[in-house]
N, C-alpha and C positions, 0 to 999 in steps of 0.2 A: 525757488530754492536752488542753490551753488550745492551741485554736489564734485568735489573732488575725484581726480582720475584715480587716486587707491582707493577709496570709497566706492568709485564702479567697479573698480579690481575685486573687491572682498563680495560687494553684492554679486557679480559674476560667480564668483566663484561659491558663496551660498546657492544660490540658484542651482548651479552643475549638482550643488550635493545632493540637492533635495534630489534632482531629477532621477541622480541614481537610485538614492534612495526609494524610489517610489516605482522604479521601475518592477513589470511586471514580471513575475514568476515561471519558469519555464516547467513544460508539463512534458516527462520521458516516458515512452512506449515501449516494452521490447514486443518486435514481434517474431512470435514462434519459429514459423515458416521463412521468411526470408531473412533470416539471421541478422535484424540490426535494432538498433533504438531509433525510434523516431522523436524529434526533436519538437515541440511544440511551442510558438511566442502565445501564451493565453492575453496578452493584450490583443492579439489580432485574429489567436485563434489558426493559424494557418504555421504548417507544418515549414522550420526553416532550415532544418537540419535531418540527415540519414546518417547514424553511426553504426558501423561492420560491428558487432558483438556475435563473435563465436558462431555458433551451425542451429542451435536453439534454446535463445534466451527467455528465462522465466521472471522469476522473482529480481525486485530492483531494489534498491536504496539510493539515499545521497546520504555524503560525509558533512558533519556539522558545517565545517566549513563552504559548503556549498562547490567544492572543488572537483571531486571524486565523483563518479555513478559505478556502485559496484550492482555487478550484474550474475545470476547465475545461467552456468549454459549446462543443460540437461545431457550434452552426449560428451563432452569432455569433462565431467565431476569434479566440476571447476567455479569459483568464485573468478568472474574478469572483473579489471579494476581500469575504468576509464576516465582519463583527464577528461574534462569537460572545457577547457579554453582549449587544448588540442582536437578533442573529440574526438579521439585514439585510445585504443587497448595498450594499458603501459604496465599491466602486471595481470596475474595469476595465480590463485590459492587453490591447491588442489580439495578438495570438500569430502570426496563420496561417490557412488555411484548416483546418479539420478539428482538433481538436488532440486528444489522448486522454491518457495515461497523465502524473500530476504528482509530481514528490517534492520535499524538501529536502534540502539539502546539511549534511552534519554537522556544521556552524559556525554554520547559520542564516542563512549570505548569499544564498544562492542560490534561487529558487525556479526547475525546470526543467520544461518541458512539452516532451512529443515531440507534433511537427506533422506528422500523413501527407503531406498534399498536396504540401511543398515537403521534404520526406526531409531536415528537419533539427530540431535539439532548441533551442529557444528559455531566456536564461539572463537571467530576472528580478531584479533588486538587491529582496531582501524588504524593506531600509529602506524606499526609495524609489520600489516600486512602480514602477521604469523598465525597459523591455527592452533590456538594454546590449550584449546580442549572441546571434547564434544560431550552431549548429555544425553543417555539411552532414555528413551522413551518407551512407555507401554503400547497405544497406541501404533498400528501398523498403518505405513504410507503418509507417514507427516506431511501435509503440506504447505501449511503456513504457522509461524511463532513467530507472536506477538509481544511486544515489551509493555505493561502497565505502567503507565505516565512516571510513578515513581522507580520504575527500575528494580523494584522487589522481585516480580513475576515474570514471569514468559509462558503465556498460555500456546499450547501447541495443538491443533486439528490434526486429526486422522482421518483420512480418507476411506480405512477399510476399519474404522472403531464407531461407536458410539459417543464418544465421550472425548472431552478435551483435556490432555494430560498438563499442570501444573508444574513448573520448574521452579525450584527455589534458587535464585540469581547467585546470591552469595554463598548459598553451600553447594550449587553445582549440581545439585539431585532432580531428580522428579520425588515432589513430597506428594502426589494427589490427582486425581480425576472426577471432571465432574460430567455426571451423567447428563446426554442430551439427545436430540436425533441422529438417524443413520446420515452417516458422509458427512460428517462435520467439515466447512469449506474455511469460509471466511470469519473474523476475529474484528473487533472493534473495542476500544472501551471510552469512556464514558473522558473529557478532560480533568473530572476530579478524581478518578480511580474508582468511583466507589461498584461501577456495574460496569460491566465487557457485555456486548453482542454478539452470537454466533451463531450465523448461517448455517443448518443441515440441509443438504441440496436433495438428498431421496425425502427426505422426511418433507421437504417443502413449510421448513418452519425455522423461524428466529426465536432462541433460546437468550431471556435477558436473565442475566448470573451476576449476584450480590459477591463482591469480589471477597467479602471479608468472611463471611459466609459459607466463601466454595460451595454456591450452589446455585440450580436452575430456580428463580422465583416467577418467571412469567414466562409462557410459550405464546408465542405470536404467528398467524397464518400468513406467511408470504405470498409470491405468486411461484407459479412450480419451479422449482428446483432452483431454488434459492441459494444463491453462492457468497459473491462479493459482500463484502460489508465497510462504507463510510461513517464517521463521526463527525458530524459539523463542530467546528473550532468552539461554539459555547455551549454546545452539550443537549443540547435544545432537538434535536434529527438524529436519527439513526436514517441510515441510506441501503437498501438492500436489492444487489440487482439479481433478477431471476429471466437465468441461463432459457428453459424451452419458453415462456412465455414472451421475451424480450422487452421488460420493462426493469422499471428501480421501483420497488417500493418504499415510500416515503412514512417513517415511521416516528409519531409524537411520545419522546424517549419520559416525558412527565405521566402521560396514561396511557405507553404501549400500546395501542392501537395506531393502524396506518390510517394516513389523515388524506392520503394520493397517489396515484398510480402513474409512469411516467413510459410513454413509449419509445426506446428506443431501438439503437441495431438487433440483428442476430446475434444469440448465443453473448450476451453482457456477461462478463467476467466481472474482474477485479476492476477497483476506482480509487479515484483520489477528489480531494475539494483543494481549493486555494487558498490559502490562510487567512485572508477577509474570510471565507463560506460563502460567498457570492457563486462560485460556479462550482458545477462537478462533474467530472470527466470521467466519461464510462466508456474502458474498452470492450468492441463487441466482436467475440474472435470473429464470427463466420461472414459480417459483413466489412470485413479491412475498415473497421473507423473507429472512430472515437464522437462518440455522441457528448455535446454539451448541453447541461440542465441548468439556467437562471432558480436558484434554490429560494429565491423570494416568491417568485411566483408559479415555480416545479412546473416550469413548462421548456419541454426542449427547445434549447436557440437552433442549433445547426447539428451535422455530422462530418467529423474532419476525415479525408481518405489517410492512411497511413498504411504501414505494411500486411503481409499476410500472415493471417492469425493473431493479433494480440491479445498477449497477455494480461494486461492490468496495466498500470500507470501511477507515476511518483510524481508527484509536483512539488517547487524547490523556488 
């Protein structure tokens, strides 16, 4: 078969698309203590980048466009805003005193940080990089707000409450709270909306909450001091890693029971999976790594070294 030189030209160039296309997802670390993000290729697994982010960065996001990692730094009450082809600090929102836990909203407007000090969740325009409002909460010491897939909610933890404060998106309030364990940590919900997960770390228990409902329907036993909380992309795993025991508890989100126990580093925080759900990356402040889980077979592949203390991890 004669294949013509545009004809290799175009197959060339399909080829290059795909590649990009396929190429794999990069997994971002802030860590605490030595003030940077580490940069992760999850194709290889091995750390290929160090980004300087502030004096101590917690909570992360990516911008829709995958361009942006806005990051917050707890002693400058600061949202930083980092190019990701530069891999440089190119902007600055001031937030709050203290700020901790950051997400997106599932449209890409919104970029949200909860601020302990003043017990409310700050609501950044990601165009325009302006704080166009913030929403008091009941709950004392917010540390993570949560978007529900549809952008209705923003479920927010308290670290010194009971209970997880509701925000209605489009009127800007807290309309509700729903009762669950002491130190509510980590937030998850479900990819159709209908249930959120939430870690209470004293209580050592996962509370699953009927979103329509606003309410606790199933309490689940973790391992002690249950924090972090993942969502595998089809809805099938809840992911819970517990801080003094250092595993993830593996949780079957159809009958709430954990189905396996994962060990990894010291002190597992917060996590992320990779949009297949093939893997999932658990930062563990106290041993500088980032443990990876094969979620086929919930057994850990390896543990990557990265900076001192991380915080949790974005993957993008």
């Amino acid at each position: 078969m004669k294949i013509h030189k545009q004809g290799l030209a175009v197959l060339a160039g399909v080829m290059l698309s795909g590649s990009v296309a396929l190429a794999a997802p990069m997994a971002y670390v802030p860590n605490e203590k030595s003030g940077t993000v580490s940069v992760i290729d999850t194709a290889t697994d091995t750390v290929v980048a160090e980004i300087k982010a502030g004096s101590k960065p917690r909570g992360l996001a990516v911008s829709a466009d995958g361009k942006r990692l806005f990051v917050s730094d707890q002693p400058d009450s600061a949202l930083l805003v980092i190019d990701l082809e530069k891999r440089a600090v190119v902007g600055k929102v001031d937030l709050g005193e203290s700020p901790e836990g950051v997400s997106l909203s599932p449209d890409g407007k919104w970029v949200v940080a909860a601020v302990e000090v003043s017990n409310s969740v700050a609501f950044i325009n990601s165009a325009t990089l302006q704080k166009e409002f913030s929403v008091r909460t009941r709950g004392k010491n917010p540390e993570h707000a949560v978007f529900s897939p549809d952008g209705q909610w923003l479920y927010v933890s308290a670290e010194e409450a009971d209970q997880v404060d509701v925000v209605d998106v489009a009127k800007r309030e807290q309309v509700g709270s729903i009762l669950v364990g002491t130190r509510p940590r980590g937030i998850g919900f479900l990819p159709d909306g209908s249930r959120a997960y939430v870690a209470s770390e004293v209580a050592s228990t996962v509370y699953a909450i009927d979103v329509k409902a606003q309410k606790a329907i199933a309490t689940i036993k973790a391992g002690t001091f249950s924090n972090g909380v993942a969502i595998r992309p089809d809805g099938k795993r809840a992911y819970i890693s517990n801080g003094k025991d250092g595993t993830v508890s593996v949780i079957d989100t159809g009958s709430n029971a954990v189905v396996a126990t994962v060990a990894v580093g010291k002190r597992p925080w917060n996590m992320a999976l990779t949009p297949d759900g093939r893997k999932l990356y658990v930062a563990n402040g106290r041993s500088n790594s980032v443990s990876v889980i094969d979620t086929e077979s919930n057994q850990k592949l390896h543990d990557i070294p990265v900076g001192e203390l991380p915080w949790g991890v974005v993957v993008r």
